[in-house]
C-alpha positions in Angstrom: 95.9 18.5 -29.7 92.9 17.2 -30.6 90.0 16.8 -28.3 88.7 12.9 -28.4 85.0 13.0 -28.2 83.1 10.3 -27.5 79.2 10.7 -29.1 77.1 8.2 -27.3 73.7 7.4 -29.3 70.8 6.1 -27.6 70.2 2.4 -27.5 67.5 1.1 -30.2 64.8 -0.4 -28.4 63.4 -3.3 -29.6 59.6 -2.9 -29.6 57.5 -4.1 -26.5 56.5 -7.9 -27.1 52.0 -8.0 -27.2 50.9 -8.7 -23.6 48.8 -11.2 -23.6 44.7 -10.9 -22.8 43.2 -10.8 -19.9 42.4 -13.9 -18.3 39.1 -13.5 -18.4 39.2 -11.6 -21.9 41.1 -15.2 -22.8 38.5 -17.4 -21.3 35.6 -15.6 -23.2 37.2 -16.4 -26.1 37.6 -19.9 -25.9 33.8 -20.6 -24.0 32.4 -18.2 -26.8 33.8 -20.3 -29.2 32.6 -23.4 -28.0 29.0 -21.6 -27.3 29.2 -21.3 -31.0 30.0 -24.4 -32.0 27.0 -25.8 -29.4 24.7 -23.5 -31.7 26.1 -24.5 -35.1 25.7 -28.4 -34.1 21.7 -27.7 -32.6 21.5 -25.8 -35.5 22.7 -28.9 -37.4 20.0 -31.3 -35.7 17.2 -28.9 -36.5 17.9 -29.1 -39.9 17.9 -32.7 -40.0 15.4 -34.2 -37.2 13.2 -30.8 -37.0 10.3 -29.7 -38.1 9.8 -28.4 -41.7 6.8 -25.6 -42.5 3.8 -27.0 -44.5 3.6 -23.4 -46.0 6.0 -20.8 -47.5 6.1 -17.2 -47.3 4.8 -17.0 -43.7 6.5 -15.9 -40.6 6.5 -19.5 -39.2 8.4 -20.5 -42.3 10.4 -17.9 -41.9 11.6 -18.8 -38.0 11.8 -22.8 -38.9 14.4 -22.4 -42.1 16.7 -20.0 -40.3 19.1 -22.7 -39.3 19.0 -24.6 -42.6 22.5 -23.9 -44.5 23.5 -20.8 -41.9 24.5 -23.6 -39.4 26.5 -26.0 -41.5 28.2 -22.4 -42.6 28.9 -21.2 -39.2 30.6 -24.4 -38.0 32.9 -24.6 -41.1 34.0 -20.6 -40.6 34.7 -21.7 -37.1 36.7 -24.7 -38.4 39.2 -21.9 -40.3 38.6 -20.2 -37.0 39.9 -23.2 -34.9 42.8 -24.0 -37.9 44.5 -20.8 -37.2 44.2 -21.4 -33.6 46.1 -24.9 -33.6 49.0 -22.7 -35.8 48.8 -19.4 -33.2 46.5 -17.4 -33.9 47.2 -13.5 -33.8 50.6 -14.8 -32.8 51.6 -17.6 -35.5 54.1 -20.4 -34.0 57.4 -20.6 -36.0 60.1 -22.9 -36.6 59.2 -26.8 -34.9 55.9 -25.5 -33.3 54.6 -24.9 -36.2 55.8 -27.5 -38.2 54.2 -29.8 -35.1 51.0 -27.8 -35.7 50.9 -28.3 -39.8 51.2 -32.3 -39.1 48.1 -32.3 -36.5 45.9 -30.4 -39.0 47.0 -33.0 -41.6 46.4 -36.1 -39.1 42.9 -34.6 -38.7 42.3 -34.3 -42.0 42.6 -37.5 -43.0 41.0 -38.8 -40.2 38.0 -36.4 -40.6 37.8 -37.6 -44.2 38.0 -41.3 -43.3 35.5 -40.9 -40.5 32.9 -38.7 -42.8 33.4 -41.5 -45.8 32.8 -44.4 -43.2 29.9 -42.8 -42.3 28.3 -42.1 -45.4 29.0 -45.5 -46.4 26.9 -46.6 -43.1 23.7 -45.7 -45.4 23.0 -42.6 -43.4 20.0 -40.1 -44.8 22.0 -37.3 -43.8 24.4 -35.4 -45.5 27.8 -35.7 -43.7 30.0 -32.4 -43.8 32.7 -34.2 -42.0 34.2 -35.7 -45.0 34.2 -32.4 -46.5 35.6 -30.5 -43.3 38.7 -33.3 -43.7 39.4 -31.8 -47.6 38.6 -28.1 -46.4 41.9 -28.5 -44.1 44.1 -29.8 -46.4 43.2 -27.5 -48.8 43.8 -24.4 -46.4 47.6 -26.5 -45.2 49.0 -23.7 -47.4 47.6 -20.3 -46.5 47.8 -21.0 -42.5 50.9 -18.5 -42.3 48.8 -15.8 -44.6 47.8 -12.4 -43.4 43.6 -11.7 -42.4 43.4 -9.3 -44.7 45.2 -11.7 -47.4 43.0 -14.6 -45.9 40.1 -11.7 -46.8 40.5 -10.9 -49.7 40.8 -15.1 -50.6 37.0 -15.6 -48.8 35.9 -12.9 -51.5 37.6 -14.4 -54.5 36.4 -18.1 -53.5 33.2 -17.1 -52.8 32.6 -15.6 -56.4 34.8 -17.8 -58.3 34.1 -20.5 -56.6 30.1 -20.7 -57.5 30.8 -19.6 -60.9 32.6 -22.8 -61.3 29.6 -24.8 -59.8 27.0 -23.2 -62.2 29.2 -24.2 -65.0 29.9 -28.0 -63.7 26.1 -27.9 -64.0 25.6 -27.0 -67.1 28.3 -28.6 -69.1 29.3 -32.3 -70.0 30.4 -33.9 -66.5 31.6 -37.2 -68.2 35.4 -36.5 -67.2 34.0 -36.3 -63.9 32.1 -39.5 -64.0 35.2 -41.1 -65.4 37.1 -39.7 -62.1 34.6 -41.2 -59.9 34.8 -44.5 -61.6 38.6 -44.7 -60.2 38.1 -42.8 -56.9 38.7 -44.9 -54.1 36.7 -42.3 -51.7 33.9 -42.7 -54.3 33.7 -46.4 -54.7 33.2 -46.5 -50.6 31.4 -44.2 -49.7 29.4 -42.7 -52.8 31.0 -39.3 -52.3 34.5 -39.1 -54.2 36.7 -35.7 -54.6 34.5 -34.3 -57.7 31.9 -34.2 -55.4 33.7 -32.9 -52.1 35.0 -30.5 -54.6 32.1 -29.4 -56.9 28.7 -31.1 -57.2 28.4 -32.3 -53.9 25.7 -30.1 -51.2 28.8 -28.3 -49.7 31.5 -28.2 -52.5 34.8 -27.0 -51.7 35.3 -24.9 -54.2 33.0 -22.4 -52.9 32.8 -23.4 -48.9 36.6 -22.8 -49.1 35.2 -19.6 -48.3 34.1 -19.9 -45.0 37.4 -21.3 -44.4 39.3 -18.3 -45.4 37.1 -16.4 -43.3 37.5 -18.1 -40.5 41.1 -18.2 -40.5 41.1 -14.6 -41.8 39.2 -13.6 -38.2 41.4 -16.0 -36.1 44.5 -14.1 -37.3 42.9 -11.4 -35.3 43.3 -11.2 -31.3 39.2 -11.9 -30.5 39.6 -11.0 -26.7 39.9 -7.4 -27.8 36.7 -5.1 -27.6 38.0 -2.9 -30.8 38.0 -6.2 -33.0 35.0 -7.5 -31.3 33.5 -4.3 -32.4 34.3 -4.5 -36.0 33.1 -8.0 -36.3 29.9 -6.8 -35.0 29.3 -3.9 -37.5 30.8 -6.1 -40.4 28.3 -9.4 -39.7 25.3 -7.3 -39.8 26.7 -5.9 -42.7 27.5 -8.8 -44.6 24.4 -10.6 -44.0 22.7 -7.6 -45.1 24.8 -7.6 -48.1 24.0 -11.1 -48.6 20.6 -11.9 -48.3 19.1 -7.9 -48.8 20.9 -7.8 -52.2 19.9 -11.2 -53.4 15.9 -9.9 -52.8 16.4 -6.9 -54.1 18.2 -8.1 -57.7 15.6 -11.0 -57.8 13.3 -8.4 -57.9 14.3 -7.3 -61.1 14.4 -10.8 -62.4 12.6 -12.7 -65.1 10.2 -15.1 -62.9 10.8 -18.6 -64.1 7.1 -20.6 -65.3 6.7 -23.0 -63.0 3.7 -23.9 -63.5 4.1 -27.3 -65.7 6.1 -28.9 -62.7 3.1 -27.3 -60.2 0.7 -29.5 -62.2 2.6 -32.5 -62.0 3.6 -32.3 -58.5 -0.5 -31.9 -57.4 -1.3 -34.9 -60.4 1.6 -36.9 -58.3 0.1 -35.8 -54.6 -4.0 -36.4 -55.7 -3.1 -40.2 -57.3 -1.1 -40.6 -54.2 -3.6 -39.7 -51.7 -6.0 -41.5 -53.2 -4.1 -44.8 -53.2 -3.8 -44.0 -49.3 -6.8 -42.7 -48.7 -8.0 -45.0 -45.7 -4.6 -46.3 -44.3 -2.6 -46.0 -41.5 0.4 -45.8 -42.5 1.9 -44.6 -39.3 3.5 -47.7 -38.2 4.1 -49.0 -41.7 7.6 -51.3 -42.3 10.3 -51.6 -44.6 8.6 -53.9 -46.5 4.8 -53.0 -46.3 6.3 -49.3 -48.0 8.0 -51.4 -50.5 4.8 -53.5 -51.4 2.8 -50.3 -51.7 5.6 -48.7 -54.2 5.7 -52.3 -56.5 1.8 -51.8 -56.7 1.7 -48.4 -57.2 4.9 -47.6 -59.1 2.9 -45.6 -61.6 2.1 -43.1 -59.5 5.7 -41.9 -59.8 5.7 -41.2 -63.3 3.9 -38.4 -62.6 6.6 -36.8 -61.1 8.0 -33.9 -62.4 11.1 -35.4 -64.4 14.6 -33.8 -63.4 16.2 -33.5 -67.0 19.1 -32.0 -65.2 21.1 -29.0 -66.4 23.7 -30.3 -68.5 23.5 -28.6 -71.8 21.2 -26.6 -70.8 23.5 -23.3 -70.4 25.4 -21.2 -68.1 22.6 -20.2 -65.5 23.7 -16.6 -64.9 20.2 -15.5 -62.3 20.9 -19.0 -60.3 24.3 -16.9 -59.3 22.1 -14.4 -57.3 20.3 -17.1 -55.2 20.3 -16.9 -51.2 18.7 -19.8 -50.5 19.9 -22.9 -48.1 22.8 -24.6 -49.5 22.3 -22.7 -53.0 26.2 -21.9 -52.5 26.1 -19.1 -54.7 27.7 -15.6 -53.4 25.4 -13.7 -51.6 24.2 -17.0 -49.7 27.8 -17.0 -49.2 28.4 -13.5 -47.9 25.4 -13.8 -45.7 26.1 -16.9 -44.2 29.3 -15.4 -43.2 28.2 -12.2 -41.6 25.7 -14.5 -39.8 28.8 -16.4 -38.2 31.0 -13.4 -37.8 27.7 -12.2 -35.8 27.4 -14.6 -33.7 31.0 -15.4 -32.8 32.2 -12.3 -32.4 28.9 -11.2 -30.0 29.2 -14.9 -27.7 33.0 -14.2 -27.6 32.1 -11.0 -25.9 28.9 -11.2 -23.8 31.2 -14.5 -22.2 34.4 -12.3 -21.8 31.8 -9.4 -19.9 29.4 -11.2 -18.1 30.6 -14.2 -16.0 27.5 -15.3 -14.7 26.2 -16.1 -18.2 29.3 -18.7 -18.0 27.3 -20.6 -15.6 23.8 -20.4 -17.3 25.3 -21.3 -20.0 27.7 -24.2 -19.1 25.9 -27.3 -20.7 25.9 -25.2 -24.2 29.5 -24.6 -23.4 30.2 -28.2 -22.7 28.8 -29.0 -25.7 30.6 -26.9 -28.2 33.9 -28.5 -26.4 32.9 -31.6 -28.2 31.6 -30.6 -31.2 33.1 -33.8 -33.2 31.0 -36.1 -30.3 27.9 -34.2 -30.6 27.9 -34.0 -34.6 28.6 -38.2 -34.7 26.1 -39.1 -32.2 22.9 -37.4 -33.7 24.2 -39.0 -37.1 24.0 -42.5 -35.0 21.0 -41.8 -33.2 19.0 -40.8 -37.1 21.0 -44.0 -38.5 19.1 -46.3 -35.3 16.0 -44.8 -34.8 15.0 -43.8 -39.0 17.4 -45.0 -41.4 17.5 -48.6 -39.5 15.4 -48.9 -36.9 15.6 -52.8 -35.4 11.8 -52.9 -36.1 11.8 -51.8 -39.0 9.5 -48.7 -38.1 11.1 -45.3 -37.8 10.6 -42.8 -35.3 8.7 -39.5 -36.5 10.5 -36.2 -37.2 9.9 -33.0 -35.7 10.2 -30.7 -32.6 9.8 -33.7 -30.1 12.8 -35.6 -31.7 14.7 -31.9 -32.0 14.3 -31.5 -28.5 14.8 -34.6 -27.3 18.5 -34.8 -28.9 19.2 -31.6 -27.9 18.6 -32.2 -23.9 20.3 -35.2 -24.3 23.3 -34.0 -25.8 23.4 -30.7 -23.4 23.2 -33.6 -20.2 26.0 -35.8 -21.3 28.4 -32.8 -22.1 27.5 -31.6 -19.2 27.8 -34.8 -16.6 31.1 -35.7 -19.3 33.0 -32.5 -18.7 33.0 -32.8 -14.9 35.1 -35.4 -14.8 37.0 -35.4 -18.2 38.5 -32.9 -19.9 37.9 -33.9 -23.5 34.5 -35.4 -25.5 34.9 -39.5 -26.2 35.8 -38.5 -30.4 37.9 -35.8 -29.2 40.1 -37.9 -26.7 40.8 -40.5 -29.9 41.7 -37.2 -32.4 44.3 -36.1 -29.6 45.9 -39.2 -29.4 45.7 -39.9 -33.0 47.9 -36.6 -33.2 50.1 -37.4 -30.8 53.0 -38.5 -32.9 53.0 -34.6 -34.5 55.6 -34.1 -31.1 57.9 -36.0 -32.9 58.1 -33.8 -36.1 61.7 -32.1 -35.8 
């Protein structure tokens, strides 16, 4: 008779779901974050209400152009950053949480695009990035579920295709473009249509799509742990040296370009203009008094240096080796980006460690909660007190203005965030993205 054996085989375990951060690991994250954001926006208002350097190549110059380009750069690699975020971060939502999370993004981007348009249409002197942030998401709509390390590996390949693509928009026939603009309803409004947003504009998609991959490739990654903060921290440093090291030492090596026809014309322009000055106080000059003074004296300006523009002119194969503010070329690119994974990943821990820096560092904090409010309202204040002022008579640049936006803005988030919970712009985005909760 045969002997009925039961064989019993262990139970397959399914594998331990990721416990989630500390609470205070979790809470360094998201007020490092925002510290970051505070930076990139100050950084933002430096570039365009601070003071500039009469002189290059000394150590004062050096200091004052740090945040020129590197800040713009850090708050688009957080806006990959905060992308991923909205769809999970190192745990991606699935099924209706995440289709509720792809509408949002999309309700932002359009609204981010409108808003940036609306402004540039204003007559603003600055440069508005928010358009451009609006096309940057709906570009990256498609790679949200993606890997880091696929996300990686996109950052590089934008960030040398993409400026190849610029240098040869600028040095071939851009008619078709033209012809583009001529029909584009974002162009006819605001002056800025989707060729520009894309490729000729001061921070073109097809190469700032690189920031956004690297900020979404980071925010993939769980942040509140030490072993990625870590990594982050040896790879900024490394990156930026990378970046801005290997563009010195290749220029180097470089041809120098003469320079010294448009040197002549520029001190021809500055001597005839001087001397048409010379005994004025032009200080408190209007609208129209600068106006008269450019009817009579509009021949000063032929001796201007005369931008012929590139078209025609050749692929420029040395500009692709340039570092310099908004050149968008790749090694400004890679160094702008270790310069962001720098400081994110080192704010994200020093606020997880060290509590009592929360504190100190609250009104920065409250700031980079409302990054959207604090970005709009500098470009109103410049837009009342330069581009328009009521008297016609705009307010000086410079470290007094810098300052004085910047203590503003660090006492409104501040007194704001005690009783609300979200900035004025950010309360109107959440509501505008409300009906994503309907998405089935």
């Amino acid at each position: 008779m045969a002997n009925n054996i039961i064989e019993f085989r262990p139970r397959e375990l399914a594998p331990a779901p990721e416990e989630p951060p500390a609470r205070d690991a979790s809470l360094g994250r998201i007020i490092g974050l925002d510290a970051a954001r505070a930076l990139a926006v100050f950084g933002m208002y430096y570039s365009h209400v601070g003071p500039w350097a009469n002189e290059s190549g000394t150590w004062k110059s050096f200091l004052m152009e740090i945040p020129h380009g590197r800040s713009s750069a850090l708050f688009a690699t957080l806006a990959g950053l905060s992308l991923v975020l909205i769809a999970g971060g190192s745990r991606p939502k699935t099924g209706r949480p995440m289709r509720q999370a792809v509408v949002r993004i999309a309700i932002r981007s359009v609204l981010l695009l409108a808003l940036g348009s609306w402004l540039v249409a204003m007559g603003t002197s600055i440069v508005v990035i928010l358009a451009y942030y609006g096309l940057f998401f709906l570009l990256a709509l498609p790679f949200i579920k993606l890997r880091a390390r696929t996300l990686a590996i996109l950052a590089v390949a934008v960030g040398i295709g993409g400026p190849m693509i610029i240098q040869w928009a600028w040095s071939s026939d851009t008619s078709w473009m033209e012809a583009i603009d001529a029909k584009d309803p974002l162009a006819m409004w605001s002056g800025e249509g989707v060729t520009s947003l894309l490729v000729l504009g001061t921070y073109p998609g097809i190469a700032w799509m690189a920031y956004m991959f690297a900020g979404m490739a980071i925010g993939k990654l769980d942040l509140t742990k030490p072993a990625v903060q870590a990594r982050l921290l040896i790879i900024g440093p490394a990156l930026a040296l990378l970046g801005y090291g290997g563009a010195w030492l290749i220029g180097k090596f470089l041809p120098s370009v003469d320079t010294s026809a448009m040197d002549a014309s520029w001190k021809a322009f500055d001597e005839a203009m001087s001397k048409a000055l010379d005994g004025q106080d032009t200080k408190n000059w209007t609208e129209e008094q600068w106006k008269a003074f450019d009817a009579e004296h509009a021949s000063i300006y032929d001796l201007m240096p005369k931008d012929e523009g590139m078209t025609g002119t050749g692929f420029d194969w040395t500009g692709l080796v340039a570092a310099s503010p908004h050149s968008n070329m790749p090694f400004e690119l890679a160094g702008n980006i270790g310069v962001a994974f720098t400081l994110i990943a080192g704010l994200v821990l020093l606020l997880g460690r060290f509590a009592k820096l929360r504190f100190w560092l609250a009104p920065l904090i409250a700031v980079g909660s409302m990054s959207l409010t604090a970005y709009v309202a500098h470009i109103a204040a410049v837009w009342y007190l330069i581009d328009h002022p009521a008297n016609g008579v705009g307010y000086e640049t410079g470290w007094r203005m810098w300052a004085v936006f910047v203590v503003a803005m660090l006492a409104f988030a501040l007194l704001w965030k005690r009783f609300l919970k979200r900035g004025p712009l950010e309360y109107l985005m959440h509501w505008a993205t409300l009906p994503a909760k309907l998405v089935k």
